[in-house]
C-alpha positions, 0 to 999 in steps of 0.5 A: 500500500502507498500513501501518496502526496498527503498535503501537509508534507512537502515534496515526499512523493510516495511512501511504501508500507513494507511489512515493518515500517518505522517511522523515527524523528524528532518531535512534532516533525509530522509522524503522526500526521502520517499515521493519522491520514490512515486513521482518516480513512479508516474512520470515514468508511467506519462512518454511518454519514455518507455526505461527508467526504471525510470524517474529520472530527469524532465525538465518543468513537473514531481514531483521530479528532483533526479539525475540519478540511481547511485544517487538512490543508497544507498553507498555499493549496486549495484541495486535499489530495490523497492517493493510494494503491494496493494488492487485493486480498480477493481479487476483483472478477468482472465480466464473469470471470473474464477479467481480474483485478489484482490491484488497485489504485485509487485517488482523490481531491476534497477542496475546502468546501469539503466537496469532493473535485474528482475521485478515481480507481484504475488498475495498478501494476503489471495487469494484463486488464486495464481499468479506469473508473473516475468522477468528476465534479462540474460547474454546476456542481454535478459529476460526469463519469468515465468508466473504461475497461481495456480501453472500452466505454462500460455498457449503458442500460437501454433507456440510460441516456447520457446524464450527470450524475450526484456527488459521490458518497463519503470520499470513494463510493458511487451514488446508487445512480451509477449502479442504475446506469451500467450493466456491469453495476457489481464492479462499482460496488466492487471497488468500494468494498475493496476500499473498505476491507482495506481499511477494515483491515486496519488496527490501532493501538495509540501512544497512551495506554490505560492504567493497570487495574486491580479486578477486570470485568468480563461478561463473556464477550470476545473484543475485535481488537484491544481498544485505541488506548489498550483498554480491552487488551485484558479482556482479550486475555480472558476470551482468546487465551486457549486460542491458537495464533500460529503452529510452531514445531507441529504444535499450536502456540496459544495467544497466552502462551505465546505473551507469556512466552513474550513477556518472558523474553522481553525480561519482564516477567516469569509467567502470567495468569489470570484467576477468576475471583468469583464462581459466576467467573465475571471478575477476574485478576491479573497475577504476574510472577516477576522477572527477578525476586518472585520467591521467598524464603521457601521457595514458594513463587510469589505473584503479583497483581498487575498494580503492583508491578512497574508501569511498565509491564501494563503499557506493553501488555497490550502491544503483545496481546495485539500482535498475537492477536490481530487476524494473520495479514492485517496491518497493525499501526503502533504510536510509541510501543516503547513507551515505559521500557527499560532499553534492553526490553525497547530492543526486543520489541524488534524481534517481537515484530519480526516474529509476527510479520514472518509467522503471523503475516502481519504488516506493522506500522510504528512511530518510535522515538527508541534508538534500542529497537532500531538497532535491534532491526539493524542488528536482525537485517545483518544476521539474516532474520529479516531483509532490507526489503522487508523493512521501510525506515523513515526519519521525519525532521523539519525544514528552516520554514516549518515544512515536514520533511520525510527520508528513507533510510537506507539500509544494507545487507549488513544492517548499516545506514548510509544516510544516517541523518545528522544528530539522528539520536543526539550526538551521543559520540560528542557526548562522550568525547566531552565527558571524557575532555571534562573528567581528564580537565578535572583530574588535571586539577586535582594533580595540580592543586595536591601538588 
């Protein structure tokens, strides 16, 4: 999938989701931005208002609260323009079978008056058909459409005259007029629902996840994912923990098993358990056994309620119960994963996600802020378990004027970056080079004072 030419960024060009795709810079240098225009879309075809192009704002649900379209807008433009293209999971089948779709590319313009000025489909990639479908809007604020399939007008239904149509509904789906005027209605419908999977097929955790809590509720239902804010991550445990995420060595590994397994890994903590508290098994507790110092004298194993425990263990809960959650081959975007680990446990989140994406499918998207878990990638590339390919590093900055600025970081076959960013992390080697100059001036004092 790529985003494309997202207006609040300058001269980017295109960005390609690759199956783990990191985004590192400085603060408020636009990462978000570009996590956001996902949610964007995500939340408009989730919205049941189909006038309105994009679902800008949101009340109780929805992912992102960005204003109105005027705040979309990058200064100097009159139009936001979104472009994108994609591999379909199922194909698109048009004339019975005849023809194939295997990809698609889709693209439109909303301008300040939040009206949408053209949206597009069209074949992307080496396909042997040829699609092209576009909406434009006229003067009199009417659309005209052009559908083509290797270069052949669709087939008008007899007493279809030529006509201008209603504006499209939301920002991608046809008005049920052009469905009434062509024999091959199905194919509109069919690019709005491959739009929609592809969205649908999104989940998201944010930066800011719930504090602990001491007793968890739980009435037997089983949660689509684990909350923007990892509130149902808890829940998750409860109704898919004998739920088998992925075969390994001929044998079923199991969502609390293999986030155990992780937490484990990750130092965190020896085991993890949850007890029911009552014989109608409706409250529950979360018992931990932790990483170090979880025995007494006699050697009983001691565990803990999750309170009790660092702040840590709760904010990564949910990113693990997430990935191991999460439907084989959805995307999964987190905002600061990190936060709240020590740096030995930032770096083996790198091979958390490189245990989803190879065994599970799943393409991640991160916004980060650790140096531990890039180096932990570079690490993983130059020993072979995941390629450059397989990655996307990008390091957003700003320019003098304000202006984003966004760079692909360009990693070898040996995990090296050959266009390291300028003080990418601090200059952590001045750094050292002056504590050093500073402690030998120091002890040069101390010489010739003592003497």
């Amino acid at each position: 999938m790529r985003l494309e030419n997202f207006k609040s960024w300058k001269d980017t060009g295109a960005i390609t989701l690759r199956p783990l795709t990191a985004f590192f810079g400085v603060n408020s240098s636009g990462k978000s931005s570009l996590l956001q225009a996902l949610l964007l879309l995500k939340q408009t075809t989730e919205s049941r208002d189909v006038r309105t192009p994009l679902r800008t704002k949101v009340d109780k649900e929805g992912y992102v609260d960005l204003g109105s379209i005027s705040n979309l807008i990058h200064h100097g433009a009159d139009h936001v323009q979104i472009e994108l293209g994609w591999q379909l999971g199922q194909p698109i089948s048009i004339s019975n079978g005849q023809i194939k779709l295997s990809a698609l590319r889709f693209s439109a313009q909303i301008d300040k008056s939040a009206q949408v000025e053209h949206l597009e489909y069209d074949s992307s990639g080496e396909q042997s058909s040829r699609l092209s479908v576009s909406m434009s809007r006229q003067k009199d604020d009417s659309y005209t459409l052009d559908a083509q399939i290797n270069n052949q007008a669709l087939t008008r239904l007899p007493g279809r005259p030529l006509k201008r149509f209603p504006p499209p509904l939301k920002c991608y789906r046809f008005p049920d007029e052009v469905w009434r005027t062509y024999r091959e209605a199905e194919l509109f419908s069919d690019l709005s629902l491959a739009f929609e999977r592809l969205f649908n097929n999104i989940l998201y955790l944010g930066p800011l996840r719930e504090y602990p809590q001491r007793i968890y509720t739980w009435a037997g239902e089983k949660p689509s994912d684990v909350g923007l804010k990892g509130e149902l991550a808890i829940p998750v445990l409860f109704a898919a923990r004998s739920q088998p995420v992925y075969v390994q060595r001929g044998r079923k590994v199991t969502l609390a098993r293999k986030v155990e397994e992780q937490l484990r890994e990750l130092g965190l903590a020896k085991s993890l358990k949850v007890r029911s508290l009552d014989i109608y098994k409706r409250h529950y507790e979360v018992q931990i056994v932790p990483a170090k110092g979880g025995d007494d004298d006699t050697n009983r194993v001691l565990s803990l309620s999750i309170p009790d425990l660092g702040f840590g263990v709760s904010q990564v809960l949910p990113v693990l119960v997430l990935c191991y959650y999460a439907p084989p081959g959805a995307t999964v975007i987190l905002e600061q994963p990190e936060i709240h680990l020590h740096p030995s446990a930032q770096a083996g989140l790198a091979d958390v996600f490189i245990d989803v994406i190879k065994k599970r499918h799943l393409r991640l998207i991160i916004e980060s802020h650790s140096e531990h878990l890039l180096r932990r990638i570079q690490r993983r590339i130059a020993e072979g378990a995941i390629t450059p390919e397989d990655t996307a590093i990008y390091f957003c900055d700003l320019d003098e004027d304000g202006t984003s600025r966004l760079e692909e970081l360009q990693i070898d076959l040996y995990g090296d970056i050959r266009n390291w960013p300028k003080d990418f992390f601090g200059d952590i080697t001045g750094d050292l080079l002056e504590a050093a100059k500073a402690g030998l001036k120091r002890a040069n004092g101390k010489i010739a004072s003592s003497s």
